[in-house]
C-alpha positions in Angstrom: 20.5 -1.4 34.3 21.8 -2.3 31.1 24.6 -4.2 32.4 22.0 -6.4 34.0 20.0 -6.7 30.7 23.1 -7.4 28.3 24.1 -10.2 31.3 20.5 -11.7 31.4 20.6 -11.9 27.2 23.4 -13.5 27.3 22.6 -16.2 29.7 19.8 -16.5 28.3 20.7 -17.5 25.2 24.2 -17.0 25.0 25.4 -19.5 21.9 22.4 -18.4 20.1 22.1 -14.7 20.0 24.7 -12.3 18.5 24.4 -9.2 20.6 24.7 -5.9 19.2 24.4 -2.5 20.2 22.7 0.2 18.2 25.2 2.7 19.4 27.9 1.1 17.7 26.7 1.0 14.4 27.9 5.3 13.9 26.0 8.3 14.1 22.8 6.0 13.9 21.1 8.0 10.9 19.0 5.9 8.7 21.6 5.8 6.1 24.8 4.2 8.4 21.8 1.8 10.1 21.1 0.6 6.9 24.7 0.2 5.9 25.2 -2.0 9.1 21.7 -4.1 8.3 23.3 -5.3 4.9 26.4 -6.1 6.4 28.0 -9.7 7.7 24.8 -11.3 9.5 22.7 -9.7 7.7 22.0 -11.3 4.0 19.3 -13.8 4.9 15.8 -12.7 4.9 15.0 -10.9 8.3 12.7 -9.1 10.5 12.3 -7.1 13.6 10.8 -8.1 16.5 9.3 -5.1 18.4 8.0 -6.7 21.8 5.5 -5.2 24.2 6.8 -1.5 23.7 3.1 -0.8 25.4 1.5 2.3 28.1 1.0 -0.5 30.6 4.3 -2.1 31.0 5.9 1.7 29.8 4.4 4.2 32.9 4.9 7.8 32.4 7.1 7.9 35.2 9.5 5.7 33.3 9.6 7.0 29.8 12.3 9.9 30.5 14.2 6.5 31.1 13.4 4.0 28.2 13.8 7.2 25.7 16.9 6.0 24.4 15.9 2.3 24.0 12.7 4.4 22.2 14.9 6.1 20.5 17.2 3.6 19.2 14.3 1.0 18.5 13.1 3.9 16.4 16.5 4.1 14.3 16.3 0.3 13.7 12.4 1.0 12.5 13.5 3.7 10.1 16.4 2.0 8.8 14.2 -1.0 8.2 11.6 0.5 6.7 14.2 2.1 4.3 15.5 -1.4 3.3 11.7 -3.3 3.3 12.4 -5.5 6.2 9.5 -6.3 8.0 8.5 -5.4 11.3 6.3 -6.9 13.8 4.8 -5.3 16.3 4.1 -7.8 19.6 1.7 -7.3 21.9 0.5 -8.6 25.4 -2.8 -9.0 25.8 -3.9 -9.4 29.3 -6.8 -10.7 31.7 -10.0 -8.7 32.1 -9.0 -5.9 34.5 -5.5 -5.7 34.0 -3.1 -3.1 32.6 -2.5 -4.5 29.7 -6.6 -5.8 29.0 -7.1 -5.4 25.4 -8.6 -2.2 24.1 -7.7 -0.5 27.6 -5.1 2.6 27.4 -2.1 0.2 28.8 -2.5 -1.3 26.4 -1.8 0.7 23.3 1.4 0.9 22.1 3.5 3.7 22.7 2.4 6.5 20.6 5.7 7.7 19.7 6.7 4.3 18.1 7.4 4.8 14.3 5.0 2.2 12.7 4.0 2.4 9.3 0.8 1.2 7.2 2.9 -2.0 6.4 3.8 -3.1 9.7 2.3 -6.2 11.3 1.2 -6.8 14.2 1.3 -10.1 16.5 -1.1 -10.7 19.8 0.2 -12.4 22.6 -1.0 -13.7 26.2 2.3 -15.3 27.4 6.4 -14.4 27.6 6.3 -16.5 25.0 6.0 -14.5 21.2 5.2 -17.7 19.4 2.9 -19.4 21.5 -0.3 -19.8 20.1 0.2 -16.6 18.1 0.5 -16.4 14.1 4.3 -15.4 14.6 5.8 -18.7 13.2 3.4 -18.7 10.2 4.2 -14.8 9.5 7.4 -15.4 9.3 7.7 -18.9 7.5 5.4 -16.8 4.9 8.2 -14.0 4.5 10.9 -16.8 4.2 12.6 -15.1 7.3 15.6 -16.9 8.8 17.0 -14.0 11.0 15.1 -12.1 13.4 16.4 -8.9 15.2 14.6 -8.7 19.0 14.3 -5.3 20.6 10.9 -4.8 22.9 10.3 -4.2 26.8 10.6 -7.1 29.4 14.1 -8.2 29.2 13.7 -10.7 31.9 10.5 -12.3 30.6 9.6 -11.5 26.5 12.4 -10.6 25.3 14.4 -13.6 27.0 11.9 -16.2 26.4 11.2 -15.0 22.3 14.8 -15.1 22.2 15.0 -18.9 23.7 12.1 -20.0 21.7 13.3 -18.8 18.4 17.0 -20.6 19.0 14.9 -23.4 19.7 13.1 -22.8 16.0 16.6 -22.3 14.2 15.9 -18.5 13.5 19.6 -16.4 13.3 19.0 -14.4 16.3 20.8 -10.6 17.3 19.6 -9.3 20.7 20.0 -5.2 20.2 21.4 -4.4 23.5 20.5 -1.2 23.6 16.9 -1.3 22.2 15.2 -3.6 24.8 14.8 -2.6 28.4 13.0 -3.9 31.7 9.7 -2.3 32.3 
């Protein structure tokens, strides 16, 4: 539950991460969420991380679920769209014959994602967002120093982008309630 996922982000990387909930920002209309994203924090040049929100990891079963990480993951989307911060798409590519093999329905992103024309779009084949991926080029190109991490696979991804990009010096604020366990 999400107990269990605020508890793993914090051990995870617990003097590294700021954790934040989406819920507590207000009413969570784009105007408020942008409010919050230029608050205290927030003044450095940043981007969201959007990691494996994909069919694969997502089954239909399970969406009734995850809609309100959806949902909320969404809200940060809009309200960073409204203030040009980028966001970044990441997405597990697999081995021949899995789930999450490129090209194959699991692996799609959810279609209900709001992604823009302008939205970018990192491929990955580890837990690991940076490894051999143009993530850490991407964003030394924007001049990004903070990221904001939201995505499925609490226990791996997200908790292993988070670790790496402490490791990297990047500000980093887990959203509680926008990533989820798939």
């Amino acid at each position: 539950g999400v107990k269990h996922q605020r508890t793993m982000l914090r051990r995870g990387a617990r003097k590294a991460a700021q954790e934040i909930v989406v819920n507590d920002i207000g009413a969570i209309h784009a105007g408020p969420c942008c409010l919050w994203l230029q608050g205290a924090g927030f003044a450095i040049p940043r981007a969201l991380l959007v990691i494996d929100m994909q069919l694969g990891y997502l089954a239909p079963g399970n969406l009734a679920i995850k809609g309100s990480v959806i949902a909320n993951i969404n809200r940060l989307i809009d309200a960073c769209h409204l203030q040009a911060i980028p966001v970044i798409f990441v997405q597990h590519d697999g081995p021949h014959g899995d789930e999450l093999e490129p090209h194959s329905p699991g692996w799609d992103l959810l279609p209900n994602l709001h992604r823009s024309q302008a939205a970018h779009r990192i491929r990955k084949t580890s837990c690991d967002s940076f490894y051999r991926t143009g993530l850490q080029p991407l964003l030394h190109s924007m001049g990004t120093k903070s990221l904001m991490i939201t995505g499925c696979a609490t226990d791996y991804c997200v908790d292993t982008t988070l670790r790496i990009a402490a490791s990297l010096d990047y500000q980093l604020f887990a959203i509680s309630d926008a990533h989820t366990t798939a």
